[in-house]
Residue frames as qw, qx, qy, qz and C-alpha x, y, z in Angstrom:
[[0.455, -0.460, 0.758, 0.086, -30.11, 5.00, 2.02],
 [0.791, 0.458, -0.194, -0.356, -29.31, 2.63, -0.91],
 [0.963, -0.145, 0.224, 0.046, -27.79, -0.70, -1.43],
 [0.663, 0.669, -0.263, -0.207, -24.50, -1.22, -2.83],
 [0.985, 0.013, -0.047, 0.168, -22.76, -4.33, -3.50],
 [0.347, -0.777, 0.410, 0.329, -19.26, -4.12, -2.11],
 [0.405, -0.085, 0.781, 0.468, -17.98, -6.69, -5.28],
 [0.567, 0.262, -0.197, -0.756, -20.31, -5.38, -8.25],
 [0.791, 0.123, 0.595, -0.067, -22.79, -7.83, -9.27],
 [0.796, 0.601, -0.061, -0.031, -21.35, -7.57, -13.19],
 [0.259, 0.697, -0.665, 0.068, -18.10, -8.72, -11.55],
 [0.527, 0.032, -0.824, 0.207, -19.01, -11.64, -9.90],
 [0.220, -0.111, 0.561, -0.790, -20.97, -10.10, -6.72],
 [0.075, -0.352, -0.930, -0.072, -23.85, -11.88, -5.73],
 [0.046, -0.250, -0.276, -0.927, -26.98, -10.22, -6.37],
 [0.544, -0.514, -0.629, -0.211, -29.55, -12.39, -4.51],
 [0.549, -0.685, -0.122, -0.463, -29.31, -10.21, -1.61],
 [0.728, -0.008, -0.508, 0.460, -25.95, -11.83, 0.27],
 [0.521, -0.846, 0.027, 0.115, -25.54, -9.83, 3.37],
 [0.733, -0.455, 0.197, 0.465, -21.94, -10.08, 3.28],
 [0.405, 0.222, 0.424, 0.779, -21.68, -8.59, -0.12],
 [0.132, -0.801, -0.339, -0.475, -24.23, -5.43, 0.73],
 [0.375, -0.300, -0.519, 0.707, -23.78, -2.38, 2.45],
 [0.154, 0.932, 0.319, 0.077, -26.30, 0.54, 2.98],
 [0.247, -0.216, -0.095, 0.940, -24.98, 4.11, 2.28],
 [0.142, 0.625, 0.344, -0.686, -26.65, 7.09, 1.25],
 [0.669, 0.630, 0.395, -0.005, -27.83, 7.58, -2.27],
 [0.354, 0.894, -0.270, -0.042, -25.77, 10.68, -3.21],
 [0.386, -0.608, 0.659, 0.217, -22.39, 8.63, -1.52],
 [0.831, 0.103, 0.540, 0.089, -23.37, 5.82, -3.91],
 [0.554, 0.771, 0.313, -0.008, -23.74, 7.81, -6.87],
 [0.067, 0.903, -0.413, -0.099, -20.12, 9.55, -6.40],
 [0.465, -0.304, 0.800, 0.228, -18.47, 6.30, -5.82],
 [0.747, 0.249, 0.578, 0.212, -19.68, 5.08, -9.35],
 [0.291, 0.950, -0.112, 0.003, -18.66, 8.61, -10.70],
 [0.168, 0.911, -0.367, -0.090, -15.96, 8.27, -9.62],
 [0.383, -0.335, 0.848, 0.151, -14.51, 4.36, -9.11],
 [0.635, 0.187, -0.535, -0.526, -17.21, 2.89, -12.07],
 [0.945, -0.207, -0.009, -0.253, -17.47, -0.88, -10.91],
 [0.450, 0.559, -0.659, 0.224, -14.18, -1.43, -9.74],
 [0.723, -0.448, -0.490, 0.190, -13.53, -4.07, -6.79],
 [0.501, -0.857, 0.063, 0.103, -12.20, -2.61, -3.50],
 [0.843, 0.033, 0.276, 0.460, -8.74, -3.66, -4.76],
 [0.416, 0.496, 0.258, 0.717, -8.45, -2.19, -8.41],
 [0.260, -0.911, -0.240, -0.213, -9.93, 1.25, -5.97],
 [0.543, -0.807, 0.064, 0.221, -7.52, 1.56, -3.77],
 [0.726, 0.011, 0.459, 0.512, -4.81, 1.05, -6.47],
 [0.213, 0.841, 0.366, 0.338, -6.46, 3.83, -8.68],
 [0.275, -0.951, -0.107, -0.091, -6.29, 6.00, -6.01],
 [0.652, -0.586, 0.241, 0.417, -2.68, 5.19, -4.92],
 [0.600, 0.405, 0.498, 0.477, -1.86, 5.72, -8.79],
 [0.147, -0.938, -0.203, -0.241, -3.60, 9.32, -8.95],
 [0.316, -0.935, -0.035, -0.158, -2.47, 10.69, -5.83],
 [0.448, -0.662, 0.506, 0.324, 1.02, 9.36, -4.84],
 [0.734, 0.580, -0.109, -0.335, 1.56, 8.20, -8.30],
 [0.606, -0.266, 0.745, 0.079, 2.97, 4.50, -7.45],
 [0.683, 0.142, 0.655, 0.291, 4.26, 2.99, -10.60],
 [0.511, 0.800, 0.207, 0.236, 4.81, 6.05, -12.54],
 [0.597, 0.417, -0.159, 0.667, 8.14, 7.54, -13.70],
 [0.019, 0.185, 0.014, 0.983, 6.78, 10.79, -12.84],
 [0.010, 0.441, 0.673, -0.593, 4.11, 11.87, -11.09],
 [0.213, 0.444, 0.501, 0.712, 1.20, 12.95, -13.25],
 [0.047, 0.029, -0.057, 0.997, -0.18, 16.91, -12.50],
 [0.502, 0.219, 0.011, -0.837, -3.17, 16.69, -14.31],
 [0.232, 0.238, 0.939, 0.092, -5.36, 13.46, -15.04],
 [0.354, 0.060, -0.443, -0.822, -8.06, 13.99, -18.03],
 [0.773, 0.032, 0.193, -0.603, -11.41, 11.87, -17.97],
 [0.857, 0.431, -0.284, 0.017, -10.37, 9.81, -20.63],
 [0.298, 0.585, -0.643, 0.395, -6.87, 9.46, -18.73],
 [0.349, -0.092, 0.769, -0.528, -8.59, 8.38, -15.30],
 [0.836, 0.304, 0.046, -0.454, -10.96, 6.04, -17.64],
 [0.739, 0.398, -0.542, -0.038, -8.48, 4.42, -19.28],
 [0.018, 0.439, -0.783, 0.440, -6.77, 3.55, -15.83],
 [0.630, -0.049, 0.592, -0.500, -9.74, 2.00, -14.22],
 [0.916, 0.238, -0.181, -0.267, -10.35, -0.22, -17.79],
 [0.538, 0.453, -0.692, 0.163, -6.72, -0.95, -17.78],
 [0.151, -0.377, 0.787, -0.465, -6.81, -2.19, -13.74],
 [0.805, 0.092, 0.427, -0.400, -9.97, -4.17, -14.28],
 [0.824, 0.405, -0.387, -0.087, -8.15, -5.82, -17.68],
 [0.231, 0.364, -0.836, 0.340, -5.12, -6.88, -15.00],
 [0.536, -0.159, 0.667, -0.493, -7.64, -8.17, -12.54],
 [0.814, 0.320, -0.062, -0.480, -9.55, -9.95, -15.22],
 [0.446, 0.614, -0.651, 0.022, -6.07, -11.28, -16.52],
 [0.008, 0.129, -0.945, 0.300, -4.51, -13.11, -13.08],
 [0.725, 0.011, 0.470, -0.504, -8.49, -14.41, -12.38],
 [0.927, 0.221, -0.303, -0.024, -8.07, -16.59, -15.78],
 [0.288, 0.682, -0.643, 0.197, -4.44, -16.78, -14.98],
 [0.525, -0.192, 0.593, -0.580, -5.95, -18.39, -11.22],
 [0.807, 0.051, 0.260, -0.528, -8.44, -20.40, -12.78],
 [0.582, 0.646, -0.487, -0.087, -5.99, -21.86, -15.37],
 [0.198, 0.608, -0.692, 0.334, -3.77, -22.61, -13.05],
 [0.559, -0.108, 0.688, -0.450, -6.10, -24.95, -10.62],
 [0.968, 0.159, 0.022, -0.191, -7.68, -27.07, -13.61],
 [0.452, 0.554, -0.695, 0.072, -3.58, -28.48, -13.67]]
């Protein structure tokens, strides 16, 4: 069994050991989720995945996804999360 932060800690997850941000799984489950979701929140994940598989927000459904094709998706969904958090933070120092 191995820790793993349910918010990564290089997105903002607390590292000191929060309970509320940790959950055990097994080592190998950990190690596929970062094969395959990299450090994405629960969010930008479940989006991916609806992308992929029922392919919400594309013309067309896409057959085949490349590495590089399911890479670029997960940078591009963490650059839109990244985006409305300034967008957020902006908005409250008014």
């Amino acid at each position: 069994m191995t820790k793993h932060h349910i918010l990564p800690r290089s997105r903002g997850g607390n590292g000191n050991g929060e309970k509320c941000n940790i959950i055990r799984i097994p080592q190998r489950l950990h190690e596929s989720w970062h094969v395959l979701f990299g450090n994405m929140t629960i969010e930008e994940t479940m989006e991916f995945i609806e992308i992929v598989f029922q392919g919400r927000g594309l013309r067309k459904i896409k057959k085949s996804w490349t590495g590089n094709d399911l890479y670029e998706l997960q940078l591009n969904l963490q650059k839109e999360t990244l985006s409305k958090e300034k967008e957020e933070k902006r908005k409250k120092k008014k």
